[in-house]
C-alpha positions in Angstrom: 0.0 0.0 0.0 2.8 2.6 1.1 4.2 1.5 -2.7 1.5 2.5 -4.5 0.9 5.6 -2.4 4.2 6.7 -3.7 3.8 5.5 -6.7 0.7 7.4 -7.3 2.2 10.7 -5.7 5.2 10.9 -8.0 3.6 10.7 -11.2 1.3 13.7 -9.5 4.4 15.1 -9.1 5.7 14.3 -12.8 2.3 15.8 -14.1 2.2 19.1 -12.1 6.0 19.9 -12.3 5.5 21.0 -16.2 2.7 23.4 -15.4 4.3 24.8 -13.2 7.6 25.1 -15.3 4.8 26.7 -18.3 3.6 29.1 -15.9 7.4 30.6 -15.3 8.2 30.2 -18.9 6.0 33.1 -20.2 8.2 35.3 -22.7 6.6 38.3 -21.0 5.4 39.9 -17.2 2.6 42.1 -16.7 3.3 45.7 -16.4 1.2 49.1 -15.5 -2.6 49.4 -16.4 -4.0 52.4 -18.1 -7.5 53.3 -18.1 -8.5 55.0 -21.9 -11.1 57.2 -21.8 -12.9 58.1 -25.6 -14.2 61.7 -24.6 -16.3 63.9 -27.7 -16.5 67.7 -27.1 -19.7 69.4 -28.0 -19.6 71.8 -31.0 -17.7 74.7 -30.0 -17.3 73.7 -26.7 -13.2 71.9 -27.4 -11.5 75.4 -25.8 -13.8 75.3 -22.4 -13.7 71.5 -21.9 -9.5 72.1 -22.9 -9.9 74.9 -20.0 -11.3 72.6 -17.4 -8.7 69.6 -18.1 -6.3 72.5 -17.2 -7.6 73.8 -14.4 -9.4 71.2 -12.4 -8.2 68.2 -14.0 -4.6 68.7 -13.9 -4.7 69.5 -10.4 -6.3 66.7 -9.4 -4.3 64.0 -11.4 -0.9 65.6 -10.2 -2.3 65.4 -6.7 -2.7 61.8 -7.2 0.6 61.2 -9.3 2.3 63.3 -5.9 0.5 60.2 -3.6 1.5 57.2 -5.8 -1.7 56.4 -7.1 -1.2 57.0 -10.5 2.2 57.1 -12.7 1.3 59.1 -15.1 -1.9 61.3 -17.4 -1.8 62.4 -20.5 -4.2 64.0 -23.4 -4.5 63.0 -26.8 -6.3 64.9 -29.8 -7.7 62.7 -32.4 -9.1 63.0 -35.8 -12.7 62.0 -35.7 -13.8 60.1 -38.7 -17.4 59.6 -38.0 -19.2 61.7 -35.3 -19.5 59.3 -33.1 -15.7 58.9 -32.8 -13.6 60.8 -29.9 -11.9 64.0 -30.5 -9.7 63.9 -27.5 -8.7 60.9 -25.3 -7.7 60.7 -22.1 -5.1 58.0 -20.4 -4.5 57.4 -16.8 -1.3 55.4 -16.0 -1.7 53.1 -12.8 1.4 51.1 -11.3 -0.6 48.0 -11.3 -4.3 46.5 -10.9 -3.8 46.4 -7.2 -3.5 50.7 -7.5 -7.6 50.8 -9.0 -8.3 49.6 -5.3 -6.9 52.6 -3.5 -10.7 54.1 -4.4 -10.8 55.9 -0.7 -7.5 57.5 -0.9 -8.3 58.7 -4.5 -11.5 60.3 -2.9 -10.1 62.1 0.2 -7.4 63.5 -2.4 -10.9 64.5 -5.0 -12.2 65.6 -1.9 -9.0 67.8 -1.1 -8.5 69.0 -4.3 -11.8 69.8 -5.8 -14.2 70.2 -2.6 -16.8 68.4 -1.1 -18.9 65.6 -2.8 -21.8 68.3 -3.7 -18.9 70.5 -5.3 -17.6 67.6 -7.3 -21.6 66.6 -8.5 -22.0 69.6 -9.6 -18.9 70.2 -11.4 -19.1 66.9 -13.1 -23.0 67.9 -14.2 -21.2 71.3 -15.9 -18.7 69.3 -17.9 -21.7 67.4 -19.5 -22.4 70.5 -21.2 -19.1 70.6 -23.0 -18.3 66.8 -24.1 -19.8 63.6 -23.9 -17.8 60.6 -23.1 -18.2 57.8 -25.7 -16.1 55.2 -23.6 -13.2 54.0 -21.7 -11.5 50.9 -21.2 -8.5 49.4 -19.1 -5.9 48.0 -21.1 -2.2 46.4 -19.8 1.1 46.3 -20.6 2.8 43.2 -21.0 7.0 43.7 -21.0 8.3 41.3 -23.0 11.1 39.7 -21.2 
């Protein structure tokens, strides 16, 4: 009985040991996440909604670059084809897809930064008059090895 016992945990042994050796073969690692957003100004609205990226928005992504929340932001302008195709896009850089669950501390720096929760309502119900946001999406790097 002990025989087979053995028997039976070394060839468990033989089958796992390749998985395992697949698993730290990958010809790559996981890197930092960034969140796309696809954002479409209104008509004549590009110059105001350009305004408020750099007057609130900055503020409040530098304060959370300062805390280690984010690596990086940056703003794109794009050619729109089609008008339901994004003028400008946004990209916020994270560290890693542990960093998206630091949601309180990105709030009490919001809070800091822009004002109270009412404040920040309001302000995000005045930007709907100057774009629309047609989509985001969370995309990650992968560092090839």
């Amino acid at each position: 009985m002990k025989k087979l016992s053995a028997g039976l945990l070394a060839l468990a042994l033989t089958c796992v040991t390749p998985l395992i050796q697949a698993q730290e073969a990958k010809p790559y690692k996981e890197g930092q996440v960034v969140e796309v957003s696809y954002i479409r100004t209104k008509p004549g609205r590009f110059d105001d909604y350009m305004q408020w990226l750099a007057t609130s928005y900055r503020p409040l992504m530098e304060a959370n670059k300062k805390a280690g929340l984010i690596v990086g932001y940056r703003i794109f302008a794009a050619q729109p084809r089609h008008p339901n195709e994004p003028d400008l896009i946004l990209t916020i850089t994270f560290p890693n897809m542990a960093a998206l669950d630091r949601i309180e501390e990105s709030e009490a720096i919001a809070t800091k930064v822009m004002g109270s929760m009412a404040t920040q309502n309001k302000a995000t119900a005045e930007r709907g008059s100057l774009r629309e946001v047609l989509g985001s999406e969370l995309i990650r790097e992968l560092v090839l090895k």
